[in-house]
Structures are given as C-alpha cells and as structure tokens.
C-alpha positions in Angstrom: 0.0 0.0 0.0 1.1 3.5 -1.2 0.7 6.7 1.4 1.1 10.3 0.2 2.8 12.0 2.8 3.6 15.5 2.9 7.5 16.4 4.0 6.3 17.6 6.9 5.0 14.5 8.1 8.0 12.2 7.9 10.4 14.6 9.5 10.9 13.9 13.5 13.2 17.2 13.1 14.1 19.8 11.0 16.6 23.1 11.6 18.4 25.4 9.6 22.1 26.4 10.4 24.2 28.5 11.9 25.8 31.7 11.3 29.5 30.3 11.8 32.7 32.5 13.4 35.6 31.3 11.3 38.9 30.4 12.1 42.0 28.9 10.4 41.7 25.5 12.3 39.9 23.8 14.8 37.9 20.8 15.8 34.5 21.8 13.7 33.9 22.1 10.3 30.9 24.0 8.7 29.3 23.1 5.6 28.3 25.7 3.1 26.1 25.4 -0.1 29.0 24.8 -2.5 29.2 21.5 -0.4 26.3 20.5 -1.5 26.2 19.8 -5.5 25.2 16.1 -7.8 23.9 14.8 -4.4 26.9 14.4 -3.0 28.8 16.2 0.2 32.1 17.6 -0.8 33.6 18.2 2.6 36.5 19.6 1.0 35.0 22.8 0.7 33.8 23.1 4.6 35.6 25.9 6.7 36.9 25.4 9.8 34.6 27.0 13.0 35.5 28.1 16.0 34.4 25.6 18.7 33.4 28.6 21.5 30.7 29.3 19.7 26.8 28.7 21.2 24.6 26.6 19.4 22.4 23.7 19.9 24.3 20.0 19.2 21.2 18.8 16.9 22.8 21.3 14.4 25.5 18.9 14.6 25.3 16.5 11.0 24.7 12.8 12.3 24.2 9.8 9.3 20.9 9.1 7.9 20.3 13.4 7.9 19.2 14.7 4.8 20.6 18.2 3.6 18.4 21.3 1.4 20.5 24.4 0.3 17.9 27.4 1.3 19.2 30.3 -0.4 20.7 31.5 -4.1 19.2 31.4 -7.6 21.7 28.2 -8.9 22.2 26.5 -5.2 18.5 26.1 -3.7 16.8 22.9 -4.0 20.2 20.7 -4.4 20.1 18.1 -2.0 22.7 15.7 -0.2 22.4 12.6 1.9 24.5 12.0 5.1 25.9 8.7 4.5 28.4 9.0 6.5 29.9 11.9 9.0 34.1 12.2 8.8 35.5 11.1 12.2 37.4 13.1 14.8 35.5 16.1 13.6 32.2 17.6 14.3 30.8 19.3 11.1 27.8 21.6 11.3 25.6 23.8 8.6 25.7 27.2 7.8 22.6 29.4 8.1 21.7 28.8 4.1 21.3 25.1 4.3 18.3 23.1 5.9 18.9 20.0 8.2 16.0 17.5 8.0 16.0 15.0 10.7 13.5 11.6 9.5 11.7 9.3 11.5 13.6 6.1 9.8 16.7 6.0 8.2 15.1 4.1 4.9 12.3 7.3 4.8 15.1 9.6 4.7 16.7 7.8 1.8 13.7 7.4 -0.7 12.6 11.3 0.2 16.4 12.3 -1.0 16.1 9.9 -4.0 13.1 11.8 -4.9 13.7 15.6 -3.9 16.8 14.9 -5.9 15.1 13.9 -8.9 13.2 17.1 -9.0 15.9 19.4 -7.7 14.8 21.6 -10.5 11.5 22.0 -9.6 12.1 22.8 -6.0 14.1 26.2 -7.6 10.4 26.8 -8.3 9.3 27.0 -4.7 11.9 30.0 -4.5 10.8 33.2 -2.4 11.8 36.5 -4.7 11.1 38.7 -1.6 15.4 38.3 -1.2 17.6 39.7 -3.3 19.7 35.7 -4.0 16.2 33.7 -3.3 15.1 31.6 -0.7 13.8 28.2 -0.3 9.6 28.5 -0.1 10.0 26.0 3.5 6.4 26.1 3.4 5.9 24.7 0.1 8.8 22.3 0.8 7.6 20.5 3.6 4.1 20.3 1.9 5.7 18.4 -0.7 3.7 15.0 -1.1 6.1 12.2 -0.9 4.9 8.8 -2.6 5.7 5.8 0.2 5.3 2.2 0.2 4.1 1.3 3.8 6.5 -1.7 4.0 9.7 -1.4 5.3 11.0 -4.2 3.2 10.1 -2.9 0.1 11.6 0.8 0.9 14.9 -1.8 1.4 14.7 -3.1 -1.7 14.2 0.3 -3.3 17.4 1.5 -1.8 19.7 -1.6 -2.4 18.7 -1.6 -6.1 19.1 2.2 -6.2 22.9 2.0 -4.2 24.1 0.0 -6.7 23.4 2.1 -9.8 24.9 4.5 -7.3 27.8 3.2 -7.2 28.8 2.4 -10.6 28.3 6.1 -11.5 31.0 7.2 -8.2 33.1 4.2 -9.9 32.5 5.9 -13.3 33.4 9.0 -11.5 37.1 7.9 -9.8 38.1 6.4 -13.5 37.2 9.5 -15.2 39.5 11.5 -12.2 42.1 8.8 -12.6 42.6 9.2 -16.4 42.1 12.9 -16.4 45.1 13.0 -14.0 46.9 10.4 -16.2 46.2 12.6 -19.2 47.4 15.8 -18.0 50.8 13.7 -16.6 51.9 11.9 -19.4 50.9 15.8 -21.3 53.0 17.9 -18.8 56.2 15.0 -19.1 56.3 15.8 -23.0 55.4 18.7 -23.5 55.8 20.8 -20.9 58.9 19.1 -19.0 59.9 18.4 -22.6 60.7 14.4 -21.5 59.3 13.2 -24.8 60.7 10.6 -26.1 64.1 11.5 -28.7 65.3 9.3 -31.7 66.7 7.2 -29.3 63.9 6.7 -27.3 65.4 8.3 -24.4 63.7 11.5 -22.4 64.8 14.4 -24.6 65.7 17.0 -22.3 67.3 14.7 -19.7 69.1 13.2 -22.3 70.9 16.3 -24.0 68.3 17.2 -26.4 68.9 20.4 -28.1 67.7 23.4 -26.4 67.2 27.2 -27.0 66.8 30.4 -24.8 63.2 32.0 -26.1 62.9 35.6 -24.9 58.6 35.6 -25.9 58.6 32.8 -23.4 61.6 33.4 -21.1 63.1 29.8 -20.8 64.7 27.3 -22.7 62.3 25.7 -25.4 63.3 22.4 -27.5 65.1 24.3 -30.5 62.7 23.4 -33.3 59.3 23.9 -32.0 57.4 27.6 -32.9 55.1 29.9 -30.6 51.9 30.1 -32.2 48.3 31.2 -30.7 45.4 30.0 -29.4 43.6 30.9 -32.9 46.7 29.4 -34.6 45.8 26.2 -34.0 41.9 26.3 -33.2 38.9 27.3 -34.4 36.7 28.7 -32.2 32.6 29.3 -33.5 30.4 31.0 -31.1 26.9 29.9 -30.3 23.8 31.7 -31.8 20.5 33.4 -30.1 18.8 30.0 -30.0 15.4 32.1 -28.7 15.0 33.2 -32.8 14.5 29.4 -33.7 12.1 28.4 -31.6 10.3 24.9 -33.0 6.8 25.3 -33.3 4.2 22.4 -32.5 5.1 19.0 -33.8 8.5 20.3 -35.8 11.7 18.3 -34.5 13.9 20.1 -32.7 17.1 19.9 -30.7 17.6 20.6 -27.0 20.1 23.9 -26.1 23.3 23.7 -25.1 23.6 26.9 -22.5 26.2 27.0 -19.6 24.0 25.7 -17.6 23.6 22.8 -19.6 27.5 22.6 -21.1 28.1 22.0 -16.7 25.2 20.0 -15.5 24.1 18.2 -18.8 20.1 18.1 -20.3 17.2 18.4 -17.6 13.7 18.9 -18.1 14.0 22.3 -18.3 16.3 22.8 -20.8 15.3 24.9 -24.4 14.4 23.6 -27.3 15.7 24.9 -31.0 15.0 23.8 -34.6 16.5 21.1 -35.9 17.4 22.7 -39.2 19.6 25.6 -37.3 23.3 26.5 -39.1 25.3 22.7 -38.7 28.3 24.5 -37.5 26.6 25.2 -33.9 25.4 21.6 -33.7 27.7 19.9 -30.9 28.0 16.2 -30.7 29.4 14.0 -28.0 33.6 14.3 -28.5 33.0 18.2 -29.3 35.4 21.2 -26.9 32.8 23.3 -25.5 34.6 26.9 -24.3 32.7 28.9 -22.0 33.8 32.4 -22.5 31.4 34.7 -20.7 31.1 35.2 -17.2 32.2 31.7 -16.2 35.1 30.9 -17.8 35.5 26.7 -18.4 36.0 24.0 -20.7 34.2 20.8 -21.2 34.2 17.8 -23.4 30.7 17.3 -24.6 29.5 13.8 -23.2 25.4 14.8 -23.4 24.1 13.9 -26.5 23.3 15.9 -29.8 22.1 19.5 -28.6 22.7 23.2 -30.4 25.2 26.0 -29.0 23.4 28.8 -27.8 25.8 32.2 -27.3 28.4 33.0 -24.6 30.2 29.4 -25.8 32.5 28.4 -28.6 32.8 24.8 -30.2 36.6 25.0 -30.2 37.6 22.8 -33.7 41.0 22.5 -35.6 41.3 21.3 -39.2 45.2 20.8 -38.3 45.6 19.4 -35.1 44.0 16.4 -33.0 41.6 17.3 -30.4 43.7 16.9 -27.1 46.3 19.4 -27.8 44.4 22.7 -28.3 41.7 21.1 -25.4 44.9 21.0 -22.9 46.4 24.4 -24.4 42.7 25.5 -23.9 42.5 25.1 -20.6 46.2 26.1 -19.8 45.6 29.5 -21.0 42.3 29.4 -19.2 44.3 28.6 -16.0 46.7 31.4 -16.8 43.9 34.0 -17.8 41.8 33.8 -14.2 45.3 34.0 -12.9 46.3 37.5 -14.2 42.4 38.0 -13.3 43.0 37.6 -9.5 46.5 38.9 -9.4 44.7 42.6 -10.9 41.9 42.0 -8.1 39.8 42.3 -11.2 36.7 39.8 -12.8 37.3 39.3 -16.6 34.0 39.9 -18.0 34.4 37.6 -21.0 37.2 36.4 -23.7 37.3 38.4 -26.5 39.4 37.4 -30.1 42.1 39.7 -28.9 42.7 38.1 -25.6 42.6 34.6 -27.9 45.2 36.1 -30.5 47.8 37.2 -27.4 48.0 33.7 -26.2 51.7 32.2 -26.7 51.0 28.5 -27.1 54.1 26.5 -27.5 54.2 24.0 -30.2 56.0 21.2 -31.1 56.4 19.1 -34.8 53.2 17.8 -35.8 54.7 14.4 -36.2 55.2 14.5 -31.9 51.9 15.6 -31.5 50.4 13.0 -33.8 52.6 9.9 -31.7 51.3 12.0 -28.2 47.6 11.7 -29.8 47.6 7.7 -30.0 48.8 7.7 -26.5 46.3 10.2 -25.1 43.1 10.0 -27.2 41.8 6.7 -26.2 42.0 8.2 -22.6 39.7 11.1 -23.4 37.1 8.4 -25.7 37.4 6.4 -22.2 36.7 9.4 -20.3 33.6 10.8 -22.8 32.4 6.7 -22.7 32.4 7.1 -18.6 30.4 10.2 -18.7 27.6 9.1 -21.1 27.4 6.1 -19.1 26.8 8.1 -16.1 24.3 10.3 -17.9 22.3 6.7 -19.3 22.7 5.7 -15.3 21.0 8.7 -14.0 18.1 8.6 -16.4 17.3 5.1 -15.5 17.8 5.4 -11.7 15.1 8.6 -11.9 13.0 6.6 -13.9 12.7 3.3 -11.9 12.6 5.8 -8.7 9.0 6.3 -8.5 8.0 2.8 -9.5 10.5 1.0 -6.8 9.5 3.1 -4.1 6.2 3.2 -4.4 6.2 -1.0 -4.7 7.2 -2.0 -7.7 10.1 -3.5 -7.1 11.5 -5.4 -9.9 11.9 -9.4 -8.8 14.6 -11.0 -10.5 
C-alpha cells in the first residue's frame, strides 16, 4: 500500500544552520552550499569554526540526515544525503542550508532519492522577496512524498538504487584517474619536454637540443614555434537560440547553455529547430569553451544538442583534439590567474585576448605519436560520462516505481 505524505510529516526534526565564526583550524567544520552539488557532500570545501561558539548540538550533522541548500538562484533545491559523517571532527551547517532529521533511516533515503530527482522544480518554490532567493520552507515541507508502507520494500528500493549509485562514483574515480593520467603523461612531453628522442630516451634529460626564447623566457626544444590559441583552433560561437524556436510537432534539438555545457540536459532545458546553421550543432567528443562570465571548458559527453551564445565549439582542421583542449584550458588557468593577481573579474574572452595567447608548439609528427597515446584516454573518459548520464536517467525513472512497490523481482 502506497501513502502520500507530505515532508512535513516524515520529519521527527528539522533546523536550519548556523551563522558560523571562522577560524584557520579547529575541531568543527561547517558546511556551506557549495558543499552540497550532484547529491553528494564535498567536505573539501567546509571551513573550519570556531568551537566557542553557542549553538544547539542537533545542528551537529549525524548519518541518515538529509541536507536542502535554502538560499541562491543556482544552489536552492540541491540536496545531499549524510551517508556517513568524517571522524574526529564535528561538522555543522551554515545558516543557508536546511537539516532535516527523519523518523527512519530508509524514509530519509527514498525522500532524498526523490527531492533529488526534481531538484529543479524545487528552484520553483523559491521566495523572490530576497535579493539571492530563498527556499519557499512552506511549500517544501508540503511536498507529497509517494511511500510504500512496508519497510521491506523501501529496502529493496534503496539496495537496487545503491548499486546504480555506485557504478556512476566508480565511473566518476576512472574519469578522475585518467584525467590525472592525461594531464601527466601531457606535462612529461610537452611541458617538461621528456618526450621521447630518436633514441627513445627522455629528450631533455638526455641532452636534447635546447634554445633560450625571450617571448617565453626559458629554454624551449630548439625546433618547435610559438603560435596562438587561434593558430591552432577554431573557435565558433553559439547563436541566439530564442529566434529558432520549434513550433508544435516540428523536430527540434535541446540547447546547449552553460547551464547545460556543466550539468548536462534536464527537463527544463530549451528547445531549437533542428534545421539551425550545422556548425553550432555539438556532438558528444565536441570542446565546448565557456567564454562569458564563467570561464571553463568541457568535453561534450550529453548527447546531440545546439550552441546557444556565450560558448565556442573549439575545432582545428590541423591538429588532434587533445592538444588545443589541454592548451585551452592552460591558457584558461593562466587567464583567471592575471584575473586575481589585478583584483579584477574578466568579464568575458574576446578574439584579442585569444590572439595574445603564446601556445608553444611542437612538430606535428610529436603531437600526432602523443595523440595515440592520449586520445583513447579522453574516448574512455567521454564513454564514462555518457554512461553516467544513461545511469541517471534510469535510476530517476525506476525511482518512483521502486518506491512506491514496484520493485523489480529477479
């Protein structure tokens, strides 16, 4: 049997947090909403408290709790489960994030497998009466929340659940893994300048020719050239997508914005015509650039979608796809650098700032023997994330049905 029960009703407790003193170390940790993003509790990103302040100790996070950020147009809504609390620390919340206490430890699970699947729609229940937006608690906790009355069923539910949770955090680590393999075997050659000589010997290590270059300021392998970021890429902006609207029953495409290029397709995302320009049409494999406001880079790993403005498909007719990707986002790295170092926020990359780049560049013969080492990494890495993306449709799908009792017998 299936009971609709609001929030309300299957919390024991609920509290928001605390307004934290901060210190450089200590005993207690507070979480803030950046902690909170993909369901998941980065605990990385807590601050450390000071331990003389006053508060009550149910703000103290204890497993089984589930988490709400509160406040702010792109964090309110995202949820978190407390599977587990770090040892030899307390950690609290800050006043922007809700703690919700439930009367069982398998209720709290389902109601966070199902706020999380429509994280977007609680962004609706925002208040605009504050300037960054608050959580509507009222419509929150009168949230109807779909429950199988047995206990052994909500089990079932979660076991089945965990386990497509935990090939996507497996997915997750490999992608880390060969990101950080990537970029190491990248820096060796062609920044260390340890690739491989005619001998097959380290180059540098090994005597390799060398030459002082005053554009750069240090010693470069003597035959390789200083070219741009528009050298050796091609960079096409996104259009207006809102002027090619689909109408009724015409196929269409979904939108690639920068909300979408970071967080992938949801429910909410725009639709275009199908028959927009092909050279904003992204595919999975495609550098996506970022070049307004929030300045990133992404391999595309979300399907077949259309470029809307503020992002360039970063292409080259000359060179393989890791080597102005890593060039990319060194300059990138460099760029927010200068940024902070003039206390100032770069608004945006324009073509100028592209054409002053100094991108070193080696024979296109090392490049091409670095791509068969490196490329199969990034296919690995874009085969990971659409995995992921497949996994999370079909956990959000089955969500409702396993919950409410209809678990799949096998």
């Amino acid at each position: 049997m299936i009971n609709f029960n609001s929030v309300n009703e299957l919390v024991d407790f609920h509290t928001k947090g605390i307004t934290p003193i901060y210190t450089s170390k200590s005993n207690l940790i507070v979480l803030n909403q950046k902690c909170i993003r993909d369901n998941q509790i980065n605990y990385s990103l807590a601050q450390y408290c000071k331990e003389t302040q006053k508060f009550s100790q149910n703000k103290i996070i204890k497993k089984g709790d589930l988490l709400v950020n509160s406040t702010g147009q792109g964090t309110a809504g995202r949820v978190a489960f407390v599977e587990s609390v770090p040892d030899n620390i307390k950690v609290v919340i800050d006043s922007h994030i809700l703690l919700l206490r439930f009367k069982s430890y398998e209720t709290a699970r389902c109601v966070n497998y199902l706020l999380h699947s429509f994280e977007n729609d609680l962004k609706g229940f925002l208040d605009g009466s504050t300037g960054q937006g608050e959580l509507d608690k009222i419509m929150l906790f009168n949230t109807l929340i779909p429950l199988s009355n047995s206990k052994d069923v909500k089990k079932e539910a979660i076991s089945l659940l965990e386990l497509i949770d935990t090939k996507i955090k497996i997915n997750l680590k490999i992608t880390k893994q060969l990101s950080h393999i990537s970029n190491y075997i990248y820096d060796y050659w062609l920044n260390l300048f340890q690739f491989p000589d005619v001998l097959g010997k380290p180059y540098k290590s090994s005597g390799g020719p060398m030459l002082w270059n005053i554009k750069l300021k240090r010693e470069i392998p003597n035959d390789w050239e200083i070219k741009t970021l528009l050298d050796i890429a091609n960079f096409q902006n996104g259009i207006p997508c809102q002027k090619f609207r689909p109408k009724k029953n015409e196929d269409f495409l979904r939108v690639i914005k920068i909300k979408e290029m970071h967080d992938g397709f949801s429910k909410n995302t725009e639709f275009v015509k199908k028959d927009v320009p092909q050279k904003i049409i992204v595919n999975n494999g495609d550098i996506l650039f970022s070049w307004s406001a929030s300045l990133s880079t992404k391999i595309w790993s979300g399907g077949v979608g259309a470029l809307n403005q503020h992002i360039f498909k970063v292409t080259s007719n000359e060179y393989p796809k890791f080597f102005y990707f890593f060039e990319l986002n060194r300059y990138l790295n460099h760029f927010k650098m200068m940024a902070e170092n003039r206390k100032t926020t770069m608004g945006h990359i324009t073509q100028e700032h592209l054409q002053q780049s100094k991108i070193l560049t080696p024979s296109k013969d090392l490049i091409d023997k670095l791509d068969v080492i490196i490329d199969p990494l990034l296919e690995k890495i874009i085969h990971c994330e659409k995995e992921n993306t497949t996994l999370l449709n079909l956990r959000n799908w089955l969500m409702p049905f396993l919950i409410n009792g209809h678990a799949i017998k096998t």
